[in-house]
C-alpha positions in Angstrom: 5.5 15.4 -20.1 5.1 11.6 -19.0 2.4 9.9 -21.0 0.8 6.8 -20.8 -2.0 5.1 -23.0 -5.4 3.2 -22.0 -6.0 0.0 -23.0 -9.4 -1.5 -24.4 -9.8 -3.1 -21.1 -9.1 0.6 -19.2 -6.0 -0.3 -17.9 -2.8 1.7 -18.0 0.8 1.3 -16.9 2.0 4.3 -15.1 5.1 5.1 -16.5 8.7 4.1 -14.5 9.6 7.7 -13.6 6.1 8.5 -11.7 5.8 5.2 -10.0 9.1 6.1 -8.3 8.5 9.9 -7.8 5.1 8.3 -5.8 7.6 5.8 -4.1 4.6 2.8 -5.1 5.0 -0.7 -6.8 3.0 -3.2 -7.4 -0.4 -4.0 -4.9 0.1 -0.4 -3.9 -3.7 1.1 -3.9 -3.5 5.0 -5.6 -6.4 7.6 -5.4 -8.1 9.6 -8.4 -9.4 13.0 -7.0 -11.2 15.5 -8.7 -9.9 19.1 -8.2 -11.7 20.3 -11.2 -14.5 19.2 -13.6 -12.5 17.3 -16.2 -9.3 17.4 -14.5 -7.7 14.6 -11.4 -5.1 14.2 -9.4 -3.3 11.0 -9.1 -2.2 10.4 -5.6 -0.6 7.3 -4.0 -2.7 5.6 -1.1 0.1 4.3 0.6 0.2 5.3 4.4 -1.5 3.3 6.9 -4.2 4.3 8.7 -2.4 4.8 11.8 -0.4 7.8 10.3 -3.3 9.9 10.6 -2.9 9.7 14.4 -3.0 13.2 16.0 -3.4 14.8 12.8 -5.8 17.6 14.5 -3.7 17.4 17.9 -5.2 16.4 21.3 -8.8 15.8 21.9 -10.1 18.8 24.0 -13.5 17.0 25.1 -14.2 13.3 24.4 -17.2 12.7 22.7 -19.4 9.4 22.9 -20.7 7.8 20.7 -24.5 8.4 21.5 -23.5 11.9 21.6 -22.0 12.0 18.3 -25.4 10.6 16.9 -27.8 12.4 18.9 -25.9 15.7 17.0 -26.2 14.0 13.7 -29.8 13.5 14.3 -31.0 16.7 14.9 -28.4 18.8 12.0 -30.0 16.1 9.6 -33.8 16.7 11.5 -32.3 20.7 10.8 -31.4 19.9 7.0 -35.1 19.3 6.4 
């Protein structure tokens, strides 16, 4: 098990082995997500926006804008 230890300041330095398994350095930007109550993963931030480009394939119908907020409106007006 890799350990690290927090600082007074609540810094740590990610230890050598993880930093390369994550493929980050420094001015890379990493995530802390909570799977659990008590419990995180650490994920590296590192792909660019772009790379979620056709994630959930082609667009079937193109939606505007006003469209989008019009449906908004009325499943928060629904919420109520």
């Amino acid at each position: 098990m890799t350990t690290a230890t927090l600082t007074s300041k609540g810094q740590i330095t990610i230890p050598a082995a993880v930093r390369e398994a994550l493929r980050v350095g420094a001015g890379d930007r990493v995530e802390f997500v909570e799977i659990a109550p008590g419990r995180y993963e650490f994920i590296a931030a590192t792909r660019p926006v772009s790379a979620l480009k056709g994630m959930f394939g082609k667009v079937r119908k193109p939606v505007s804008i006003e469209g989008m907020n019009a449906v908004i409106a009325r499943r928060g007006a629904a919420a109520k």
